[in-house]
C-alpha positions as CSV (number, residue, x, y, z in Angstrom):
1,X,2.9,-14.2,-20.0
2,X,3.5,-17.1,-17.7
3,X,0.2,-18.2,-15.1
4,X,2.0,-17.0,-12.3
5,X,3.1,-13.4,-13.7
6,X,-1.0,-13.4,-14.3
7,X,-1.3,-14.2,-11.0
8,X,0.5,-11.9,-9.1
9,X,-0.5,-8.9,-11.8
10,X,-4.0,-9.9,-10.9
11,X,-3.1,-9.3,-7.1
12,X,-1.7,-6.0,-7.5
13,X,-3.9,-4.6,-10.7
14,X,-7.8,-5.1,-9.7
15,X,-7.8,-2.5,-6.8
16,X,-5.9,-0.1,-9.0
17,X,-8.8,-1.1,-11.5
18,X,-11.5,-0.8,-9.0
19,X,-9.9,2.6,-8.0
20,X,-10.1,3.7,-11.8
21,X,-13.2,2.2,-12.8
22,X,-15.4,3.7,-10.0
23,X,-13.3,6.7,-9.4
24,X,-13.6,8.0,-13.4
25,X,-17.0,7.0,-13.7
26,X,-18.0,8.9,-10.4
27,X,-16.5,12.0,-11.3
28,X,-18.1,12.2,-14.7
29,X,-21.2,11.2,-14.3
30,X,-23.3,11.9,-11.3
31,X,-26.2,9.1,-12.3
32,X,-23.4,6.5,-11.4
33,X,-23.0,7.9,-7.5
34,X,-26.3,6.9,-7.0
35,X,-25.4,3.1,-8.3
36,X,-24.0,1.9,-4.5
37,X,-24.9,-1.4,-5.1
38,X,-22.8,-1.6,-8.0
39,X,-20.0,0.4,-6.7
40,X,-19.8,-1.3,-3.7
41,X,-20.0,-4.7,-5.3
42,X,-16.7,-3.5,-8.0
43,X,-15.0,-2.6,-4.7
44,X,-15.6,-5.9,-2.9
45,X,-14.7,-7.8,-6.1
46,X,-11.2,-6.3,-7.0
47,X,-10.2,-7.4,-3.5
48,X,-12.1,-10.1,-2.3
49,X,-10.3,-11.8,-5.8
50,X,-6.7,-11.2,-4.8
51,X,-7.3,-13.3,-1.6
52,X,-8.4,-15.9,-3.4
53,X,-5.6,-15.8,-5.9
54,X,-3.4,-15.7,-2.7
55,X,-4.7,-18.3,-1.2
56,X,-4.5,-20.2,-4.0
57,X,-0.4,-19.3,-4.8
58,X,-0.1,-20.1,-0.9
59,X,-0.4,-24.0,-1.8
60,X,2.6,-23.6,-4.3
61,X,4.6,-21.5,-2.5
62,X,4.6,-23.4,1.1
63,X,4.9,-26.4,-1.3
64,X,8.7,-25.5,-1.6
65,X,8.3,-23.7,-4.8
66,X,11.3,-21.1,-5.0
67,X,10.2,-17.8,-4.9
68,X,9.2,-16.1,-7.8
69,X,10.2,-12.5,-9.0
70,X,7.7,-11.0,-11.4
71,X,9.3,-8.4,-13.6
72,X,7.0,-6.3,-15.6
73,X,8.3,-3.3,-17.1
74,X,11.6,-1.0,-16.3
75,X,10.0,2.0,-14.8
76,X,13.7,4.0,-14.7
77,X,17.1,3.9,-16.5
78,X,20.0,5.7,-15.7
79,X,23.0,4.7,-16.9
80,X,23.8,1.9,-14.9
81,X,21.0,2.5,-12.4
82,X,17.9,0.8,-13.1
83,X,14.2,0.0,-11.5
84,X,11.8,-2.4,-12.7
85,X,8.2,-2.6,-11.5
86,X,8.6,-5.8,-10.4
87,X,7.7,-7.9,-7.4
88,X,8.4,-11.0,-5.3
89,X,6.3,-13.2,-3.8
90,X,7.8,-15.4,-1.7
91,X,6.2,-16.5,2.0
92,X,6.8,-13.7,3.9
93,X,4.8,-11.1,1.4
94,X,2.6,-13.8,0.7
95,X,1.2,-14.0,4.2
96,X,1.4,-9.9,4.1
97,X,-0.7,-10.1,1.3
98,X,-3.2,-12.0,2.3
99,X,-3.4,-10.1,5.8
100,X,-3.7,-6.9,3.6
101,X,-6.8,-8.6,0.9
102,X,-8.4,-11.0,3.7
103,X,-8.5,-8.5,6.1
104,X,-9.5,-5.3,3.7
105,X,-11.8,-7.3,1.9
106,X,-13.5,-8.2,4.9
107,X,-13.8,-4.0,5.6
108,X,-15.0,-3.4,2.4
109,X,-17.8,-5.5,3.1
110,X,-18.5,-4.3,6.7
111,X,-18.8,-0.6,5.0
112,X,-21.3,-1.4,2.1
113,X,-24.0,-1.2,5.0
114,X,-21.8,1.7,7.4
115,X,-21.4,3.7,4.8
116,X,-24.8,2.9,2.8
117,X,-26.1,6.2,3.4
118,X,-23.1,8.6,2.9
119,X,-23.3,11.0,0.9
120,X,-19.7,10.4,-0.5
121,X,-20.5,6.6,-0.8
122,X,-19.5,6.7,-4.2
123,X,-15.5,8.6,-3.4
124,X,-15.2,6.2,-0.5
125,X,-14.6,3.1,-2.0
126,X,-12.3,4.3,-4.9
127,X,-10.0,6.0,-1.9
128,X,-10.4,2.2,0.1
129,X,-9.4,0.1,-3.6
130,X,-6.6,2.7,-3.8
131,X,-5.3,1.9,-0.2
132,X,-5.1,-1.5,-1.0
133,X,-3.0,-0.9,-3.9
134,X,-0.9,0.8,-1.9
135,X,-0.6,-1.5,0.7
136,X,0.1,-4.4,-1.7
137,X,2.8,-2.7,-3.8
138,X,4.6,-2.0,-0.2
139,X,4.4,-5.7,0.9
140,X,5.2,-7.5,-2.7
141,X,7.8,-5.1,-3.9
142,X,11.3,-6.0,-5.5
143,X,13.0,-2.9,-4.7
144,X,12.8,-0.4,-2.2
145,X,11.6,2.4,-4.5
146,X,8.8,0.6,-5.6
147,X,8.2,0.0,-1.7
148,X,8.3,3.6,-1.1
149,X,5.9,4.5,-4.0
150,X,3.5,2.1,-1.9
151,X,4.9,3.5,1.4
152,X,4.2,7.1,0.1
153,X,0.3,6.0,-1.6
154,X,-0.6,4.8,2.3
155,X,0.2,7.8,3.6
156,X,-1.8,9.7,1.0
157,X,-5.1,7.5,1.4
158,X,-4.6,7.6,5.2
159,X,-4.9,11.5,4.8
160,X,-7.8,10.8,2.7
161,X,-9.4,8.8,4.4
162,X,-8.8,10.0,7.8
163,X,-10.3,13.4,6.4
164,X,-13.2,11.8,4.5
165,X,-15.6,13.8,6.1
166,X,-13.8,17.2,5.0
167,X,-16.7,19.3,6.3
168,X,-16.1,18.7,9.4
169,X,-13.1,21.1,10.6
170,X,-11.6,18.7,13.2
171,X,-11.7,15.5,10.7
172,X,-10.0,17.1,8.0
173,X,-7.7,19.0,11.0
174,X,-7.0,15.3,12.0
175,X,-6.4,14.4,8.3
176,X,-4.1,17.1,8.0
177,X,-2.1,15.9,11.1
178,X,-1.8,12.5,10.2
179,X,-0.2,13.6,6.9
180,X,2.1,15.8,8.6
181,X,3.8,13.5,10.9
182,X,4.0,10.7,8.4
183,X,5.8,13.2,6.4
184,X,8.9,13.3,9.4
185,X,8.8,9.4,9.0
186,X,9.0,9.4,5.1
187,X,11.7,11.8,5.4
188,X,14.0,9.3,7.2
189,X,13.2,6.4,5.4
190,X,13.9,8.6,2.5
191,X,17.6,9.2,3.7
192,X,17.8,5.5,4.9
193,X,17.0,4.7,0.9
194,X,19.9,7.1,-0.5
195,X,22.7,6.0,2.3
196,X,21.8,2.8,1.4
197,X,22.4,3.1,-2.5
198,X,25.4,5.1,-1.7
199,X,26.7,2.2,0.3
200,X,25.8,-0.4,-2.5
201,X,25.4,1.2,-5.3
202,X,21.6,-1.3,-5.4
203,X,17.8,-0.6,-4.6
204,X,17.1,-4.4,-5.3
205,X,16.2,-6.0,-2.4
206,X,17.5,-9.5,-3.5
207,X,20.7,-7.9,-4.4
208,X,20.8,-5.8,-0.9
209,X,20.2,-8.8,0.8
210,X,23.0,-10.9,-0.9
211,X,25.4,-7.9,-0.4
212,X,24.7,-6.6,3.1
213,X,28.6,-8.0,3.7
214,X,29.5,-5.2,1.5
215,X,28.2,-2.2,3.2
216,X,30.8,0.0,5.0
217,X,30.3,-0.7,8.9
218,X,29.4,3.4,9.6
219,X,26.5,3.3,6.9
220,X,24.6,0.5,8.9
221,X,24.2,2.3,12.3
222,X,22.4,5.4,10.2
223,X,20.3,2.9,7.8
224,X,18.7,1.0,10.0
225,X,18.1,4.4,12.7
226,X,16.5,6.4,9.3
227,X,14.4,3.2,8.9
228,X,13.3,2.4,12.0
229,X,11.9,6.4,12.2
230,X,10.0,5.7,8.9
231,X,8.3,2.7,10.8
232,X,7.8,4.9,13.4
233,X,6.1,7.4,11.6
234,X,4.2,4.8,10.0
235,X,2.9,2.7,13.1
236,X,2.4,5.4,15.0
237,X,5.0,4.7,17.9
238,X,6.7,7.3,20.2
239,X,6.9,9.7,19.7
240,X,5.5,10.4,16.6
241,X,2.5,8.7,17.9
242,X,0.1,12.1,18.6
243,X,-1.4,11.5,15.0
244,X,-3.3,8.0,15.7
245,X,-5.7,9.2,18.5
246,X,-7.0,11.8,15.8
247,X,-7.3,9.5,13.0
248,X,-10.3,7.6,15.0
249,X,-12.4,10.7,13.8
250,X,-12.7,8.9,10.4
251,X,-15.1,6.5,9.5
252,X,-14.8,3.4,11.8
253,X,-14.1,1.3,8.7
254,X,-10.9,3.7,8.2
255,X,-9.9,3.0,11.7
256,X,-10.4,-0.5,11.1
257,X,-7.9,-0.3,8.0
258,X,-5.3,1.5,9.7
């Protein structure tokens, strides 16, 4: 394994760690909730450490390295069709990632103290390491189904985390809502995703991007409308905007996030 396939693993795999370690360990034993010093400090770590590892690849990539494209397993085969978990890092998703760590890692350590004495202290910042994940497989992806397995994770911790305080019948109404209407947005990018294989006969984005001269002219009106609803979903923009106003009944470091 090559430094910089280490590298970018790193970037992607210690928030899904994080997620893992303190999620398991929560669930089956309750003498580690009550550890919030070491949960929160896991949490901090496993993101705080991608930024760094960004920042560090930042030097080589702006240094007029060629991008590089990490491959690390096939994840499907189909007869010809095939998708790799594999990503790129090249300066566009660089600087994505490091607005996604620098920025999250600074909310991870705002909610050590906000959410200090929460009583699901211990199942917050699991749901946080798992957004991250999310987040970073959506901005570093090679292919567009990876990007929609991150596009699809977001939405799930924004339900979450929007929710978090369940109990409550107009936070996890507002949870609820938020998952809805992202739904309407996922649908359409969804569509976007199989007119645009139809049309190419790819998912790659390198190979999409070297072959947009090969897509029939009356596919490209409907992608790009079925992909700018997804974003609209997303980013809350009209009109499927009615969600975000709710969402501000989770905690303010989930507000912060989103």
């Amino acid at each position: 394994m090559s430094s910089q396939t280490l590298l970018l693993s790193l970037i992607v795999g210690l928030p899904l760690l994080g997620f893992l370690f303190n999620g398991i360990l929560g669930l089956s034993f309750p003498s580690y909730r009550r550890k919030k010093g070491l949960i929160g400090g896991i949490a901090n770590i496993v993101v705080f450490a991608p930024f760094f590892i960004a920042l560090y690849l930042l030097f080589q990539v702006t240094g007029g390295a060629e991008p590089m494209t990490v491959k690390l397993y096939t994840w499907m085969q189909a007869g010809s069709f095939e998708v790799d978990i594999a990503y790129r890092l090249d300066q566009l998703s660089l600087m994505m990632t490091l607005v996604v760590t620098g920025v999250g890692a600074l909310i991870h350590l705002y909610s050590i103290g906000y959410m200090h004495e929460d009583e699901g202290y211990w199942k917050f910042f699991p749901y946080f390491n798992l957004f991250i994940f999310a987040m970073l497989n959506l901005v570093l992806a090679d292919n567009l189904l990876l990007l929609f397995l991150g596009w699809e994770g977001v939405g799930l911790c924004s339900y979450l985390l929007i929710g978090f305080w369940y109990k409550d019948m107009n936070n996890s109404a507002a949870g609820t809502k938020a998952f809805l209407y992202n739904r309407i947005g996922d649908f359409a990018f969804l569509i976007g995703l199989f007119l645009l294989f139809q049309g190419l006969g790819t998912l790659n984005i390198t190979e999409i991007l070297n072959n947009l001269h090969n897509l029939p002219s009356h596919y490209v009106f409907w992608i790009c409308l079925m992909f700018l609803i997804g974003a609209t979903g997303k980013s809350a923009q009209l009109p499927l905007f009615v969600w975000l106003p709710d969402a501000m009944a989770g905690p303010t470091s989930v507000s912060a996030l989103i």
